[in-house]
TIDRENTI-387316 format. One record per atom (N, C-alpha, C): x, y, z; residue in one letter; atom name. Coordinates in nm, 4 decimals. Atoms other than C-alpha are relative to their C-alpha. Layout:
<nodes>
- X  Y  Z  A  CA
...
</nodes>
This chain:
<nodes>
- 0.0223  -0.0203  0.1420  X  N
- -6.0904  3.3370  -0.2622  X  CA
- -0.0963  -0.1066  -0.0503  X  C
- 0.0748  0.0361  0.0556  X  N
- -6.3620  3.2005  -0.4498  X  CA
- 0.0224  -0.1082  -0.0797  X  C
- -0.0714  0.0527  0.1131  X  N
- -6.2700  2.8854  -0.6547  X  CA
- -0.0711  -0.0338  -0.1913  X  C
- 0.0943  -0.0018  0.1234  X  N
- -6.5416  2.9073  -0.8860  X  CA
- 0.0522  0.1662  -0.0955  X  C
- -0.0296  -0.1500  0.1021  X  N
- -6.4282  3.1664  -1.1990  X  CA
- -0.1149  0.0041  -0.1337  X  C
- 0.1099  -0.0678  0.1105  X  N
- -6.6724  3.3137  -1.4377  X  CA
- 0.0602  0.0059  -0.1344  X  C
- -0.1405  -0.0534  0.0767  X  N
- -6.5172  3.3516  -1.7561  X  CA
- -0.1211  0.0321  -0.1822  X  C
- 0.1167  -0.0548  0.0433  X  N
- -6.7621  3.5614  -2.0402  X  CA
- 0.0643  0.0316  -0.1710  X  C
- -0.0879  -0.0049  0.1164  X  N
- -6.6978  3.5228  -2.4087  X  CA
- -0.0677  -0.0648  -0.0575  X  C
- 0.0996  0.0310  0.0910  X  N
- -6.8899  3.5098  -2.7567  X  CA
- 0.0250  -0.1848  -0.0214  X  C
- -0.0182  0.1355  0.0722  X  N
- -6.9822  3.1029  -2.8200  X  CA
- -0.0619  0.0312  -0.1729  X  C
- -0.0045  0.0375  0.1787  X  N
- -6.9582  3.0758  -3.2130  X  CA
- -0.0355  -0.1483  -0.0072  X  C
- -0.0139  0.1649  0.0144  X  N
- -7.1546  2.7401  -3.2620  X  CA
- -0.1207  0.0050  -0.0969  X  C
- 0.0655  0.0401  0.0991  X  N
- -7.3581  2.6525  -3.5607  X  CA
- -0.1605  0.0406  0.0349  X  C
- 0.1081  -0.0403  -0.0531  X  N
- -7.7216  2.8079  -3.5785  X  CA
- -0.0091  0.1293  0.0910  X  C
- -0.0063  -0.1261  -0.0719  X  N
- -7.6378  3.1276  -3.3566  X  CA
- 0.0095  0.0757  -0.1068  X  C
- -0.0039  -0.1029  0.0514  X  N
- -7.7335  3.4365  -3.4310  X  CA
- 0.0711  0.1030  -0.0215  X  C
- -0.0917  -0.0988  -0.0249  X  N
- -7.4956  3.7363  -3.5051  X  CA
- -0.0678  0.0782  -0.0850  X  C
- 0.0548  -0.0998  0.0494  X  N
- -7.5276  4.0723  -3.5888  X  CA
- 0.1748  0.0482  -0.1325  X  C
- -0.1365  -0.0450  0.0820  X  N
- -7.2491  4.1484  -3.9039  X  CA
- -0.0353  0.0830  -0.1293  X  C
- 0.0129  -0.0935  0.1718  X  N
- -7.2396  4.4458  -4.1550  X  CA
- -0.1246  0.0668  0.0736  X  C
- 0.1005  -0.0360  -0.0571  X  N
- -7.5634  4.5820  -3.9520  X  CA
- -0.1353  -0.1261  -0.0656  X  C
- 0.1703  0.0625  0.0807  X  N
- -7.8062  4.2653  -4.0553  X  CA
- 0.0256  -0.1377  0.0724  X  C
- 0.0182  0.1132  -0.0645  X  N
- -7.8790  3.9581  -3.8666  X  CA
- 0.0602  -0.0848  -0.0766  X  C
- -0.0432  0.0958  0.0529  X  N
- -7.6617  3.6501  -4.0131  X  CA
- -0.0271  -0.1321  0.0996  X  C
- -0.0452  0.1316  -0.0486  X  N
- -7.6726  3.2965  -3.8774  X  CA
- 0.1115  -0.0797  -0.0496  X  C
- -0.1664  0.0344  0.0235  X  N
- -7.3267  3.0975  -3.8503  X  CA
- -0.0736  -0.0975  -0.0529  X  C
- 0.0167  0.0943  0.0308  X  N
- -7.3076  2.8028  -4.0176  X  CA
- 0.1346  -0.0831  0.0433  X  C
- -0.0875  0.1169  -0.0550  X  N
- -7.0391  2.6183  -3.9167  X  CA
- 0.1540  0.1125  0.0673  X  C
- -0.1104  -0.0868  -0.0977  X  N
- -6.6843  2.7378  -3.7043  X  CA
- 0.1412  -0.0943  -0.0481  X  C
- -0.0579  0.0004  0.0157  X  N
- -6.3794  2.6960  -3.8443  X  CA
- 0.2021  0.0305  0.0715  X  C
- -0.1591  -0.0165  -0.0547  X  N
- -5.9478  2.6431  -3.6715  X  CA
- 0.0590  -0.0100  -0.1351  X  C
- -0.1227  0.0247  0.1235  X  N
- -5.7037  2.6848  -3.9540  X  CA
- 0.1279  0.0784  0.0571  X  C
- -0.1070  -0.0671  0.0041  X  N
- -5.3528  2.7932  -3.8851  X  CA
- 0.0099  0.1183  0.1430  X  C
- 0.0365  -0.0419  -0.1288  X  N
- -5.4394  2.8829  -3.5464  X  CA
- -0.0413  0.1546  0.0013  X  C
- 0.1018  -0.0944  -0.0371  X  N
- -5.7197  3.1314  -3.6433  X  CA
- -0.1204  -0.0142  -0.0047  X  C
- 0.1231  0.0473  0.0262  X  N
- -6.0548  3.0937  -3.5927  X  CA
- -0.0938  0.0728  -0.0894  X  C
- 0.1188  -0.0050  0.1083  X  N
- -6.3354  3.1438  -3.9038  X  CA
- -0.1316  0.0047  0.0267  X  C
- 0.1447  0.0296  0.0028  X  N
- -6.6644  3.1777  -3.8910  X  CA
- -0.0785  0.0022  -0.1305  X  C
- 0.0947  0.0133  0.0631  X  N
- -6.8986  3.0766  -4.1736  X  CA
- -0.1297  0.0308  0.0002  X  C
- 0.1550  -0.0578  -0.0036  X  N
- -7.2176  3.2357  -4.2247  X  CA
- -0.0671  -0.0616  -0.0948  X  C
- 0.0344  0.0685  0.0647  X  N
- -7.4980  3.0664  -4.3826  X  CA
- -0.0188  0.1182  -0.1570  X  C
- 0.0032  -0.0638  0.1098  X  N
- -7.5460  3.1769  -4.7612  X  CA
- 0.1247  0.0689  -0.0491  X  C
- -0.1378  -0.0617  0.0150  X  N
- -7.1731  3.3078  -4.7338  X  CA
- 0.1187  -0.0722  -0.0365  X  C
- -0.1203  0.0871  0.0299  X  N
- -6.8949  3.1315  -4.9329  X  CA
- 0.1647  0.0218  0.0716  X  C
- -0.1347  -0.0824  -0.0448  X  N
- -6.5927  3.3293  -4.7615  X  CA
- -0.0389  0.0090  0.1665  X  C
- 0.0007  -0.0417  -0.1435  X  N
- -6.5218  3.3123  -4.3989  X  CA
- -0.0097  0.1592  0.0648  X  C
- -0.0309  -0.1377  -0.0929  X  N
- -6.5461  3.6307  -4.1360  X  CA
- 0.0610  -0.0555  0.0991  X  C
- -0.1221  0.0080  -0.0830  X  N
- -6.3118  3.6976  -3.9127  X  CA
- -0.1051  0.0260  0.1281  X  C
- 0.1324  0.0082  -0.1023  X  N
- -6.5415  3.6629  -3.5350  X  CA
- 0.0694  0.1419  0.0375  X  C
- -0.0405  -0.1094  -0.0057  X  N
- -6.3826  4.0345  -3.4682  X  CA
- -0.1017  0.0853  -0.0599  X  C
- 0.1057  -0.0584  0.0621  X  N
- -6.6570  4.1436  -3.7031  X  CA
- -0.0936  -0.0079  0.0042  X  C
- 0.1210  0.0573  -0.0396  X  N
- -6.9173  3.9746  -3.5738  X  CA
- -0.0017  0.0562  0.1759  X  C
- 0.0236  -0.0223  -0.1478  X  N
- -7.1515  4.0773  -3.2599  X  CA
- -0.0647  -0.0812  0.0462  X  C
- 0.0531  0.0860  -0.0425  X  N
- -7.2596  3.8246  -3.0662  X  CA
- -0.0196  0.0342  0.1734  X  C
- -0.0242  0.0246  -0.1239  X  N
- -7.3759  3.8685  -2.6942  X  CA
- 0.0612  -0.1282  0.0518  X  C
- -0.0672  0.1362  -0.0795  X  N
- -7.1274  3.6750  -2.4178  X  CA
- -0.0703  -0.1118  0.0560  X  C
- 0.0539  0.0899  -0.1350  X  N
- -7.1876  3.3704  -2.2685  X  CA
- 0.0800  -0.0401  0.1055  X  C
- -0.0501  0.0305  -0.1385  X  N
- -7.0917  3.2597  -1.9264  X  CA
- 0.0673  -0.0976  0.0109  X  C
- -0.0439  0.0827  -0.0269  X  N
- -6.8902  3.0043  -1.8574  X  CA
- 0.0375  -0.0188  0.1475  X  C
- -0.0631  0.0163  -0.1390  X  N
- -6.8022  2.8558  -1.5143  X  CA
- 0.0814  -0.1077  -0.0093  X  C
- -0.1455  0.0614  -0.0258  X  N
- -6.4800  2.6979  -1.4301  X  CA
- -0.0439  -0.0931  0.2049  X  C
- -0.0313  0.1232  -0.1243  X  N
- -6.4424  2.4368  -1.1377  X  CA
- 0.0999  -0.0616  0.0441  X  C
- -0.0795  0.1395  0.0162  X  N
- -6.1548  2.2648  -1.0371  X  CA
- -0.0235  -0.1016  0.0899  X  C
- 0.0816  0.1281  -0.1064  X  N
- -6.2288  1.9224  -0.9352  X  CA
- 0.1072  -0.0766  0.0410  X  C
- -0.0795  0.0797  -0.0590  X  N
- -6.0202  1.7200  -0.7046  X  CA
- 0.0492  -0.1219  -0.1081  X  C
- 0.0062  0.1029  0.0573  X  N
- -5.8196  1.4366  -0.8872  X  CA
- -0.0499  -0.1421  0.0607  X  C
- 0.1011  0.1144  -0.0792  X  N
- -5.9838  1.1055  -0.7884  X  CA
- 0.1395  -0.1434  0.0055  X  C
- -0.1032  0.1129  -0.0216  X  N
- -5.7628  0.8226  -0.6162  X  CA
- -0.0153  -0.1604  -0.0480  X  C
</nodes>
């Protein structure tokens, strides 16, 4: 088995582009409250929920690294 894992899922980080409502928005900042996450859009006083937002995935790779003696 492979120990390297892939793992593919929208990053929400300040300056990215999304597609919401059919019209290009840029986030402005990313929001945890009450263990849900927010997204802020610029020009937008009211959070969206990232469910409403399209963002292509990004990749992530996983590693586990030996602990060191």
């Amino acid at each position: 088995m492979d120990p390297t894992a892939y793992y593919y899922m929208p990053h929400f980080k300040p300056g990215a582009s999304v597609q919401w409502k059919q019209q290009r928005e840029t986030v402005s900042h990313v929001v945890i409250r009450r263990n849900a996450l927010m997204i802020y859009l610029v020009g937008n006083d009211t959070a969206v929920h990232p469910d409403t937002l399209q963002l292509a995935p990004t990749a992530f790779q996983l590693t586990r690294v030996p602990d060191r003696i």
